[in-house]
C-alpha positions in Angstrom: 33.2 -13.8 -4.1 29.9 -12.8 -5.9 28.0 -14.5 -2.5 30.4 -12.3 -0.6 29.7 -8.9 -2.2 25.7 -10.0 -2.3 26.0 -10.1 1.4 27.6 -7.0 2.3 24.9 -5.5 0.0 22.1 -7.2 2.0 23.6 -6.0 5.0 24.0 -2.3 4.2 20.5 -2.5 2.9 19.0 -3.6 6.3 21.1 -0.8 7.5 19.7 1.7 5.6 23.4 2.7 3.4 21.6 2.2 -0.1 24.5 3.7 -1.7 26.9 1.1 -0.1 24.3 -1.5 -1.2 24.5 -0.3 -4.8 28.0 -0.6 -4.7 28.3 -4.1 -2.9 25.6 -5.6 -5.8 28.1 -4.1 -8.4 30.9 -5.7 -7.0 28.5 -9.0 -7.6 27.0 -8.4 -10.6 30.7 -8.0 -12.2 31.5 -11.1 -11.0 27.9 -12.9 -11.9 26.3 -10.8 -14.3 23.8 -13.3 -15.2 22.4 -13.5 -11.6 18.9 -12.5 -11.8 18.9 -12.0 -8.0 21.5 -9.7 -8.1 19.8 -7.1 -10.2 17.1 -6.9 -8.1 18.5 -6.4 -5.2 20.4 -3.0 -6.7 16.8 -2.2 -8.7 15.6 -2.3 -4.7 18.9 0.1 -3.4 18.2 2.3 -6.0 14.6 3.1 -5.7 15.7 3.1 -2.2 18.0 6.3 -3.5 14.7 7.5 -5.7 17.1 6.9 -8.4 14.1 5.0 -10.2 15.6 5.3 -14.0 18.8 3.4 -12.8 15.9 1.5 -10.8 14.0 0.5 -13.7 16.8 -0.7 -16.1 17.7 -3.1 -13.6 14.4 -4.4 -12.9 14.0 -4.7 -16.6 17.4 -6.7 -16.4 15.8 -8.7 -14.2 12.6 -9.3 -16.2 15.0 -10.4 -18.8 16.8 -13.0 -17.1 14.7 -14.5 -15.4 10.5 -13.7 -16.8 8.9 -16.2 -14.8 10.0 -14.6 -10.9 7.4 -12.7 -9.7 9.4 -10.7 -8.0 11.1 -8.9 -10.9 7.9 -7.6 -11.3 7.0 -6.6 -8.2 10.8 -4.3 -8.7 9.7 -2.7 -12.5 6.4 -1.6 -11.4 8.3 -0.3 -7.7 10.4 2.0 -10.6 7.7 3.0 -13.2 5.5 4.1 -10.1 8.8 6.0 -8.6 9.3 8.0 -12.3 5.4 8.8 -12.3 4.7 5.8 -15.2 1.1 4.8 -13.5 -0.1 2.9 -16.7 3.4 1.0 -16.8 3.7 0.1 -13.5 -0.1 -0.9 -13.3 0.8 -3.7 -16.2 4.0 -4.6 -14.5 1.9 -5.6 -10.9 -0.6 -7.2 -13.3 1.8 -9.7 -15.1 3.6 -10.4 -12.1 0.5 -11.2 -10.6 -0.4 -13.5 -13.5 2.7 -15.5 -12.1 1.5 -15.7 -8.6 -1.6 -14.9 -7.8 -1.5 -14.1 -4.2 1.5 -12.4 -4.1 0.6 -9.7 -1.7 3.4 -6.9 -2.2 1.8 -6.9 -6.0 -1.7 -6.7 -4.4 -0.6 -3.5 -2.6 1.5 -2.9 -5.3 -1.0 -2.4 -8.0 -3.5 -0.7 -5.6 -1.0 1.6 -5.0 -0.1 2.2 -8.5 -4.2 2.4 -9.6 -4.8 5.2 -7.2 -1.5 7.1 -8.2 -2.8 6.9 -11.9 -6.4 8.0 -10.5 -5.5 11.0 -8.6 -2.8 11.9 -11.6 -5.6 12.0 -13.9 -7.8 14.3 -11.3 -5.7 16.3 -10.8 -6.4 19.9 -12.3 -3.4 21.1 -14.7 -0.2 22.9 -12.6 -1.1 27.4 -13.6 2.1 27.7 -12.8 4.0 24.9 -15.5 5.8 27.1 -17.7 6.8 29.7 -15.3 9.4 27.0 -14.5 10.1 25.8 -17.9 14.0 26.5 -19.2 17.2 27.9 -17.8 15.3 31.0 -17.9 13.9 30.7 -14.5 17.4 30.1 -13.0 18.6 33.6 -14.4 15.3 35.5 -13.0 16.2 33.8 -9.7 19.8 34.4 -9.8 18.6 38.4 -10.9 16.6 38.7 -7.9 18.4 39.7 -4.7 16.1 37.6 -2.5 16.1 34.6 -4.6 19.5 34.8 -5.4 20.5 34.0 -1.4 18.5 31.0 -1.5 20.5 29.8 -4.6 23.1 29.0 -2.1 20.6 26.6 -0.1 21.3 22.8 -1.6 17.9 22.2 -0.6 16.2 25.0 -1.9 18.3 24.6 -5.6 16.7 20.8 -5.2 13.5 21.2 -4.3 13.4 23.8 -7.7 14.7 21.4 -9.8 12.2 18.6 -8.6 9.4 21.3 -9.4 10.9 21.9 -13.1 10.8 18.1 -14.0 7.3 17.9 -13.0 5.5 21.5 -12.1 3.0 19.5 -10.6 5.3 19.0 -7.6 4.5 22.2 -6.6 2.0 21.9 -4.3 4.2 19.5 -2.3 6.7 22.4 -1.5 3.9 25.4 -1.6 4.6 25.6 2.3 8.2 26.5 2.2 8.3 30.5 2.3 11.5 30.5 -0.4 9.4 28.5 -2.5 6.4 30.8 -2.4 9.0 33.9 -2.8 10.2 32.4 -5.8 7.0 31.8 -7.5 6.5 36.2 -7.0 10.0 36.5 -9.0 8.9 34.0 -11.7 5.2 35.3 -11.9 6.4 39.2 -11.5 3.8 39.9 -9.0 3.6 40.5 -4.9 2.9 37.1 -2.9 1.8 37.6 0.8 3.9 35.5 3.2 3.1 35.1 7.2 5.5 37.6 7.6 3.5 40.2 5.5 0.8 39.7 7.3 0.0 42.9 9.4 -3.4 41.6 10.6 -2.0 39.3 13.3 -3.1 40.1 16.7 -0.7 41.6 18.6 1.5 39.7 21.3 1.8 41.1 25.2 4.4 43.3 25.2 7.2 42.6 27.7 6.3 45.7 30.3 2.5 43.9 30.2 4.5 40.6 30.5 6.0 41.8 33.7 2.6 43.4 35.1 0.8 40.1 34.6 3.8 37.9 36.4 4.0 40.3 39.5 0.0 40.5 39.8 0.1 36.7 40.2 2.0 35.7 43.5 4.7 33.1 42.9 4.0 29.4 43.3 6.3 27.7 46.1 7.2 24.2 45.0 6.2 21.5 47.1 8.2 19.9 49.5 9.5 16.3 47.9 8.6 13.2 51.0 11.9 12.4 52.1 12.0 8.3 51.4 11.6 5.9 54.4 14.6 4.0 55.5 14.5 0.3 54.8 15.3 -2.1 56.8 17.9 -4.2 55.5 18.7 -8.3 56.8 22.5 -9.0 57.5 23.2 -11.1 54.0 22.0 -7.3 51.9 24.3 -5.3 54.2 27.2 -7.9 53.4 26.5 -7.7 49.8 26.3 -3.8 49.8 29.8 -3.4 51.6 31.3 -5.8 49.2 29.8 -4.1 46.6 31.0 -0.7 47.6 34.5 -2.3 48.2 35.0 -3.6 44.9 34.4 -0.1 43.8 37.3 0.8 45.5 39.2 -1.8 43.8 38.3 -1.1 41.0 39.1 2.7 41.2 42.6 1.7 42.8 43.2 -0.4 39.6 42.0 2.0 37.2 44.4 4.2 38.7 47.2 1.8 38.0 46.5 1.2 34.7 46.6 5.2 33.9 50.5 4.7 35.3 50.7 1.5 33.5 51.4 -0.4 36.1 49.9 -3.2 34.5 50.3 -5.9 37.0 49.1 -4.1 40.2 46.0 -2.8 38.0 45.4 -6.8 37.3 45.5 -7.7 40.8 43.0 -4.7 41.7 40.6 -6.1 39.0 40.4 -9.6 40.1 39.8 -9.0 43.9 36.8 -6.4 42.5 36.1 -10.2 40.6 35.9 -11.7 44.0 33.8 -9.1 45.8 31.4 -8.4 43.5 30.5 -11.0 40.2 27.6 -9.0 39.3 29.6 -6.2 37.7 31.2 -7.2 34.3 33.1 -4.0 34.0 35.5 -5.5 36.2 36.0 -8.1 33.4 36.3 -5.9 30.5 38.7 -3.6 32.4 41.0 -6.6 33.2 40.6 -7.9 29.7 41.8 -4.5 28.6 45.2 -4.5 30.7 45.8 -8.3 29.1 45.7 -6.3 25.9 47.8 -4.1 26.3 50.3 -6.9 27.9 50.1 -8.5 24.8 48.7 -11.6 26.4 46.0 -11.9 24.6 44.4 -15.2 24.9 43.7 -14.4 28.9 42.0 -11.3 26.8 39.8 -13.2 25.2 39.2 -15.4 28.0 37.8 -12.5 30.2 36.1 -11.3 27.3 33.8 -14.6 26.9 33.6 -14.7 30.2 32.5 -10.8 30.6 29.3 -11.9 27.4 28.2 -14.8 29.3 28.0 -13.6 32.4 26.6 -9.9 30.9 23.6 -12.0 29.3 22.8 -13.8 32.5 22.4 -10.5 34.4 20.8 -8.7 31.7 23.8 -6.4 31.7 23.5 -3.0 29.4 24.3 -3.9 26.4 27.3 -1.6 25.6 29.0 -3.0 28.2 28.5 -6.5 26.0 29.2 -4.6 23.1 32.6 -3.5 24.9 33.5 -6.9 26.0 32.9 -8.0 22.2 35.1 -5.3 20.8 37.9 -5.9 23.0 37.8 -9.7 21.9 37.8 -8.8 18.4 40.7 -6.3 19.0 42.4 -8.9 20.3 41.7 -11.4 17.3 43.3 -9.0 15.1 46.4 -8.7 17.2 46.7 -12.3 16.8 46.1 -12.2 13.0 48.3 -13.8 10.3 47.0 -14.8 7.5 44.2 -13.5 6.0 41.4 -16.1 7.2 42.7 -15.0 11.2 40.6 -12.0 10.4 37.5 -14.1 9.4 36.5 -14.7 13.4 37.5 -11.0 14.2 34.8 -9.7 11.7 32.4 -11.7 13.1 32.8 -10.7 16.3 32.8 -6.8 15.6 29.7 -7.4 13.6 27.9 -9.0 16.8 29.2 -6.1 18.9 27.4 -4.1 16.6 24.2 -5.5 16.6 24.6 -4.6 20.9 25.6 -1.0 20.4 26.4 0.3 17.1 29.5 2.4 18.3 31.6 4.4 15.8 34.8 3.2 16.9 33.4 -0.3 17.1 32.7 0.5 13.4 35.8 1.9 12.4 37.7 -0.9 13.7 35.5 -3.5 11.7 36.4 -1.4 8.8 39.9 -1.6 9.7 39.7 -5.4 10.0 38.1 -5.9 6.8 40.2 -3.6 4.6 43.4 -5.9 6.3 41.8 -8.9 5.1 41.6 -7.8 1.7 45.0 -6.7 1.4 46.4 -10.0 2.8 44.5 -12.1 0.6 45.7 -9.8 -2.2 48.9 -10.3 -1.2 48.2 -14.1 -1.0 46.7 -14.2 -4.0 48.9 -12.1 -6.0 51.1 -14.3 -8.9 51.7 -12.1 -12.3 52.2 -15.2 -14.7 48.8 -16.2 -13.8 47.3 -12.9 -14.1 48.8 -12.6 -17.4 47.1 -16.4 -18.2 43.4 -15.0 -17.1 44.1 -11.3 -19.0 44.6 -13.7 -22.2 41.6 -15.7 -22.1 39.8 -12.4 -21.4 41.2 -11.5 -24.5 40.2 -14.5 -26.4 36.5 -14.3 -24.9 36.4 -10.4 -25.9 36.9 -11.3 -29.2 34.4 -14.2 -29.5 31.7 -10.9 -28.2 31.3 -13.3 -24.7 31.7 -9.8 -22.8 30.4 -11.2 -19.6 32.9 -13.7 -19.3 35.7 -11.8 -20.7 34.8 -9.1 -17.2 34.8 -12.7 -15.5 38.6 -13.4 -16.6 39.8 -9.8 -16.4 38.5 -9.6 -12.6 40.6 -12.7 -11.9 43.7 -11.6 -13.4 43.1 -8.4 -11.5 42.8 -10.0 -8.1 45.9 -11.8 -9.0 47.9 -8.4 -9.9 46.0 -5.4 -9.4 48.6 -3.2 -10.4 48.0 -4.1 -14.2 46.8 -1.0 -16.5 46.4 -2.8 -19.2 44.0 -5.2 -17.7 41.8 -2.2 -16.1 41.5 -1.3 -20.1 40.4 -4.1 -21.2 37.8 -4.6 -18.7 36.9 -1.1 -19.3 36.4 -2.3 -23.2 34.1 -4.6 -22.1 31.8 -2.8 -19.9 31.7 -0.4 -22.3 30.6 -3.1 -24.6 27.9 -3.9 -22.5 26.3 -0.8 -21.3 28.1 -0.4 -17.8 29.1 3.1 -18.4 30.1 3.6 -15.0 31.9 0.8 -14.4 33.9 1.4 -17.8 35.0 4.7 -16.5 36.3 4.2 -13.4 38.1 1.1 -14.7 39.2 3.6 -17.2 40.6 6.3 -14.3 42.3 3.4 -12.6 44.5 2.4 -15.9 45.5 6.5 -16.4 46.0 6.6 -12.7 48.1 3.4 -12.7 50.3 4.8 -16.2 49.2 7.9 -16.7 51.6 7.4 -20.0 49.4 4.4 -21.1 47.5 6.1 -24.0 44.8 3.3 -24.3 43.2 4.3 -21.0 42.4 7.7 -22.2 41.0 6.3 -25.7 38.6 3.9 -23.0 37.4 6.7 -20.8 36.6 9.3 -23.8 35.0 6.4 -25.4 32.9 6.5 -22.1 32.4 9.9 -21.6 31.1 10.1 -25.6 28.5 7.3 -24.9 27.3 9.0 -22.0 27.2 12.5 -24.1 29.5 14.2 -21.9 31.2 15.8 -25.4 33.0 18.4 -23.7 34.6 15.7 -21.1 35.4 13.4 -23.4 37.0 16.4 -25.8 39.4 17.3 -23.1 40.1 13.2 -22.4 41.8 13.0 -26.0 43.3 16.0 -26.0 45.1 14.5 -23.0 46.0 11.1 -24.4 47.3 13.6 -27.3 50.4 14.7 -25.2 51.8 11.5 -24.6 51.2 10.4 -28.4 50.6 13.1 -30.5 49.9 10.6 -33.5 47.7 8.9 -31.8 44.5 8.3 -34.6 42.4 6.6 -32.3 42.8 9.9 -30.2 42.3 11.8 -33.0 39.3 10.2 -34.2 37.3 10.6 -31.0 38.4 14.3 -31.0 36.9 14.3 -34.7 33.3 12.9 -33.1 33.6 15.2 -30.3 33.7 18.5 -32.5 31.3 17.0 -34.4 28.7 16.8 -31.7 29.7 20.4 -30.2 29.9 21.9 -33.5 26.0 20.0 -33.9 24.3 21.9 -31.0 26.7 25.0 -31.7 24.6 25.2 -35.5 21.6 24.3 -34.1 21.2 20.9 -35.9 19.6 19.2 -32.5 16.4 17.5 -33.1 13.8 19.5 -30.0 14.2 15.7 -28.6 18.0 15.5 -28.5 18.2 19.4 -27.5 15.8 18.5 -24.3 17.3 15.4 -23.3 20.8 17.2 -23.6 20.0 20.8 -21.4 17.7 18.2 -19.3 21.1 16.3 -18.4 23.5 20.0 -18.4 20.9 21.1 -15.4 21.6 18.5 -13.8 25.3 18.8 -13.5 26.9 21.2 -10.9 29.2 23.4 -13.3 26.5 24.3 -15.8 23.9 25.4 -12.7 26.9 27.3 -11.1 27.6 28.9 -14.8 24.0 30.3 -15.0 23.6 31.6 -11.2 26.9 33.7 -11.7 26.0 37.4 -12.2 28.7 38.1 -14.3 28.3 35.5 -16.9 24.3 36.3 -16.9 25.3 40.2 -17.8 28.0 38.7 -20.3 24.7 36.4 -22.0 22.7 39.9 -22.1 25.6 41.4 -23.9 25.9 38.8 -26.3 21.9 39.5 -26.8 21.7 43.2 -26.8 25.3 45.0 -27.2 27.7 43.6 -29.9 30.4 46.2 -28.7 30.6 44.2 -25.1 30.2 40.7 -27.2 33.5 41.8 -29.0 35.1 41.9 -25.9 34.2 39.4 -24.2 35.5 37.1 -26.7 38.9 38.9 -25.5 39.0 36.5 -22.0 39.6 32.8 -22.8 37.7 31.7 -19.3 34.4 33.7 -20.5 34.6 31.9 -24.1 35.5 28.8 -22.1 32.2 29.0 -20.0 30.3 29.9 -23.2 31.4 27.1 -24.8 30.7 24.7 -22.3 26.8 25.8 -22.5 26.6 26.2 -26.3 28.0 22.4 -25.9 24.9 21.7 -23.3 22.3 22.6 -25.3 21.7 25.8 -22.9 23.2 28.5 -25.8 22.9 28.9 -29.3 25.0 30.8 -31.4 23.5 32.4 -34.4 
């Protein structure tokens, strides 16, 4: 299965799907988390993503496994270079190197890396750094009626956020004219854009258009040569009347087909066959009839027939890819276990490499999820699921978390519909670091019982690792309803006040309270907290008029909002 999941994520790799690759690789690593391979593979999808921090743990994973692959290497100097780590990715291409010598992606690894460092370090110091610095240029933004439009641009909100992390971005985005407008609002001062510009000579103006097209008399187009006749021999006449009869065959049995007159529409088909065996439409319009007759080995038949033939004659290749889908369409008619499906994939995937057609597509989709669900079905024996959930048990206890995920996976394939399973997996990605695998194992067991008051214990225990207080505060409170007693529940509640209360006070080291407003920009509700007009006047109350404070404390979804960005770091409460 982990061979299975690794190729689905080399396939949607070559594809270009990095986030389907991310998730195949998952898949794998769950099942073989000690596959070296693996890791770097998803270290490759997710630089691929320019998601180089989840990049770099994997390559570092990788590094760990296995220290002697050069390639590792090759992956955690790919991700330092991506983060803008020069000196680290520099010594990464340099020990891989040490390993093999004349690896060449190192070579042009480490060049690449030595000139990043180079120009980083010639590179004159960003004037404009601190104008960005804070949530306080998102409120002169959101203050500004020009900027404040372009707030509503994903792009634009993106490409300002790029330029916060590292001000020296700038000058990559110094053409876009939003860009320029917003360093005016952050700067206070008047920035000239082409569109200022008053100086620009002035363009003909349509009356002196019209003047200069009637001065100059009108070009008559030349007369095309009218082609000479060939002359054709006897055997290229025949061939073009058969030709042009099979045409009418074929129209006569497309028009049978439409009345579903099945029968008539084959006969049609076949004498087009006889006419003319040069045209493989004829073939693939027969096979199609045999399909919907339900005789679907004569569908196959025409469909081989239709891909030889088509590759003899160098036929478009969508009409290959056509023959290819009907013939897998047909395999899945035919389909009753789960291995039937095997030779249906395989032929939708080789109709895809002729014509990558979205219905072509979909049904591979279809053909695969079907597969699955058999073979769950096949697969599916509670007792034995309950055996593997045990020894998952027994190696979760021993601290083997790796193969206690092994065990739990199993029982799930056997019984999917087990919550408690889904927890204890949960447990155990948690253990090792996997926090998003531990939460949506976590999501599956409340959505599975929603009663089952472990899985909200397992995804607040998530959501507290990965500093999501707030989240987390709200998961227990949750669990709480269905066991109000609950001390585990109550506990986490206990550590979640703990942390809010924490940045409320201001007790955040300046490292934890940048990592934590560095994280709250990041996510959608805080960003679409600070643009909001009304919540910026209510923030300038709370400043400068103590009378509005007081009643603003009055609406619960204010305080609520307030909250959530004293939680984030962004407010401090004094």
């Amino acid at each position: 299965m982990a061979d299975e999941a690794k190729a689905k994520g080399n396939a949607a790799f070559s594809s270009g799907d990095y986030a389907a690759a991310v998730r195949h690789f998952s898949d794998a690593i769950a099942l073989s988390p000690d596959n070296h391979v693996l890791y770097s593979n998803r270290s490759a999808s997710y630089a691929s993503l320019k998601k180089y921090s989840d990049a770099l743990a994997d390559a570092k994973k990788t590094v760990e496994l296995k220290p002697d692959w050069s390639k590792g290497y090759s992956r955690l100097g790919a991700a330092h270079l991506g983060l803008s780590q020069y000196d680290d990715a520099i010594a990464a291409y340099k020990k891989g190197l040490e390993i093999d010598p004349n690896n060449e992606p190192l070579k042009y690894g480490l060049a690449d890396a030595q000139a990043a460092a180079s120009r980083a370090r010639s590179a004159p110091a960003n004037p404009f750094g601190d104008a960005f610095s804070g949530p306080e240029m998102w409120a002169r933004l959101t203050a500004d009626p020009t900027t404040r439009v372009y707030l509503q641009q994903p792009d634009f909100v993106k490409m300002m956020q790029d330029i916060q992390k590292d001000p020296n971005k700038l000058n990559l985005y110094l053409k876009d004219q939003r860009v320029m407008q917003a360093i005016g609002v952050l700067l206070n001062v008047k920035i000239r854009t082409p569109t200022d510009d008053a100086d620009m000579p002035d363009s003909p103006s349509p009356s002196e258009r019209k003047r200069a097209a009637e001065a100059e008399p009108p070009r008559q187009p030349e007369p095309e040569p009218e082609p000479e006749p060939m002359d054709l021999s006897e055997e290229e006449k025949d061939k073009k009347l058969r030709k042009a009869e099979a045409q009418k065959q074929k129209e006569a049995g497309n028009a049978a087909y439409k009345k579903k007159d099945f029968d008539t529409a084959i006969h049609y088909y076949s004498k087009a066959l006889e006419l003319d065996d040069e045209d493989i439409s004829y073939l693939t319009n027969r096979a199609a009839v045999y399909l919907e007759m339900g005789k679907y080995e004569e569908c196959i038949k025409d469909c081989d027939k239709a891909v030889e033939r088509g590759r003899e004659l160098r036929s478009d290749f969508k009409m290959i890819a056509r023959a290819l889908t009907r013939k897998g369409t047909a395999l899945v008619k035919m389909a009753k276990s789960s291995k039937d499906f095997e030779p249906a994939i395989e032929t939708f995937q080789k109709a895809l490499t002729e014509h990558r057609n979205p219905d072509t597509l979909k049904k591979l989709n279809e053909a695969e999820k079907a597969k699955k669900d058999l073979e769950q079905q096949e697969y599916f024996d509670p007792n034995l699921a309950d055996e593997e959930r045990e020894k998952g048990n027994e190696y979760f206890k021993q601290q083997k978390y790796p193969e206690a995920v092994r065990h739990y996976t199993e029982s799930l394939r056997r019984n999917p519909k087990d919550p408690r399973t889904y927890s204890n997996r949960a447990a155990c990605y948690t253990k090792l670091g996997a926090m998003p695998e531990g939460l949506k194992d976590a999501e599956k067991c409340i959505e599975l019982d929603p009663t089952f008051v472990k899985g909200y214990t397992r995804k607040g225990a998530v959501q507290f690792f990965m500093k999501e207080y707030d989240k987390a505060l709200e998961t227990y409170k949750e669990g709480l309803k269905h066991d109000p007693n609950n001390q585990e529940l109550l506990d986490g509640i206990g550590r979640c006040v703990q942390q809010i209360n924490k940045a409320s006070r201001g007790d955040l080291s300046p490292e934890e309270l940048k990592e934590r407003q560095a994280k709250a920009m990041q996510d959608p509700e805080i960003q679409n907290i600070l643009q909001d007009p009304v919540m910026r006047q209510v923030l300038v109350d709370f400043q400068e008029n103590p009378k509005a404070a007081q009643e603003h404390t009055k609406n619960p979804m204010v305080m609520n909002k307030i909250q959530k960005l004293i939680s984030a770091g962004i407010v401090q409460m004094r």
